[in-house]
C-alpha positions in Angstrom: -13.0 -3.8 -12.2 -11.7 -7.1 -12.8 -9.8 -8.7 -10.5 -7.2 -11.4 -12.1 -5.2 -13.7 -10.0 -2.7 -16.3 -10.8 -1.7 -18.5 -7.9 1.8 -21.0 -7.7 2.1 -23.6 -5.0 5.0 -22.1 -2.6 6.9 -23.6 0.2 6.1 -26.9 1.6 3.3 -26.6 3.5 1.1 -26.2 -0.4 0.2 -22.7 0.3 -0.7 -20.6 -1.9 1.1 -17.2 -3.6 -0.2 -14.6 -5.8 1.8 -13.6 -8.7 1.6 -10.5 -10.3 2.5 -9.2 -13.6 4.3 -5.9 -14.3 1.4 -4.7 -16.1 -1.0 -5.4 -12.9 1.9 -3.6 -10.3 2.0 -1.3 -11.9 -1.8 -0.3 -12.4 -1.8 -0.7 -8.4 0.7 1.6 -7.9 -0.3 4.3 -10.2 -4.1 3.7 -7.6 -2.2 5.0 -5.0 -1.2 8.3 -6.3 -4.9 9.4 -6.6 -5.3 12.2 -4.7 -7.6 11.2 -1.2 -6.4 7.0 -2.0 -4.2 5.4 0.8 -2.1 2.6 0.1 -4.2 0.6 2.5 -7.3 1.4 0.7 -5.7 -0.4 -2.4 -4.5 -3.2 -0.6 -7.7 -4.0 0.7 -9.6 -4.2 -2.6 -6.8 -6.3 -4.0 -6.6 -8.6 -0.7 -3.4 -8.2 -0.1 -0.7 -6.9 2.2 0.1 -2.3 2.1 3.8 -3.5 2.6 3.7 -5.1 -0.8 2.8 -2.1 -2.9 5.3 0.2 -0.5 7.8 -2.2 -1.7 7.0 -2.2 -5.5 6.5 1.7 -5.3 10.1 1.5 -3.8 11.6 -0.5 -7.4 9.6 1.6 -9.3 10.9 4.9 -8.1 14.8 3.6 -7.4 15.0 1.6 -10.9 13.2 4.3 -13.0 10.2 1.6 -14.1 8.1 3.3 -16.2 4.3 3.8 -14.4 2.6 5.8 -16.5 2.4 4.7 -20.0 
């Protein structure tokens, strides 16, 4: 698996923030619905905080995003 990040100077300190495309949250969320996959395991392999995903499951179930394609 590839792993593709794009990263944008935020706040004024210079650090650094991912950003993610719709395509790429949603292939993260649809990891977590494997059967025996926490949402901690994903976050680890993408480096990045459980909260996030929980948060982008949360749009996608409230707004009716389409996950599986």
């Amino acid at each position: 698996m590839v792993d593709i990040l794009r990263w944008a100077v935020a706040g004024k300190k210079g650090l650094k923030k991912r950003l993610w495309s719709d395509d790429e949250k949603r292939s993260i969320c649809k990891q977590t619905l494997t059967p025996g996959v926490s949402v901690a395991q994903v976050a680890r392999r993408y480096s990045m905080n459980a909260n996030l995903i929980f948060k982008w499951l949360n749009l996608f179930l409230n707004f009716s995003f389409k996950m599986i394609e």
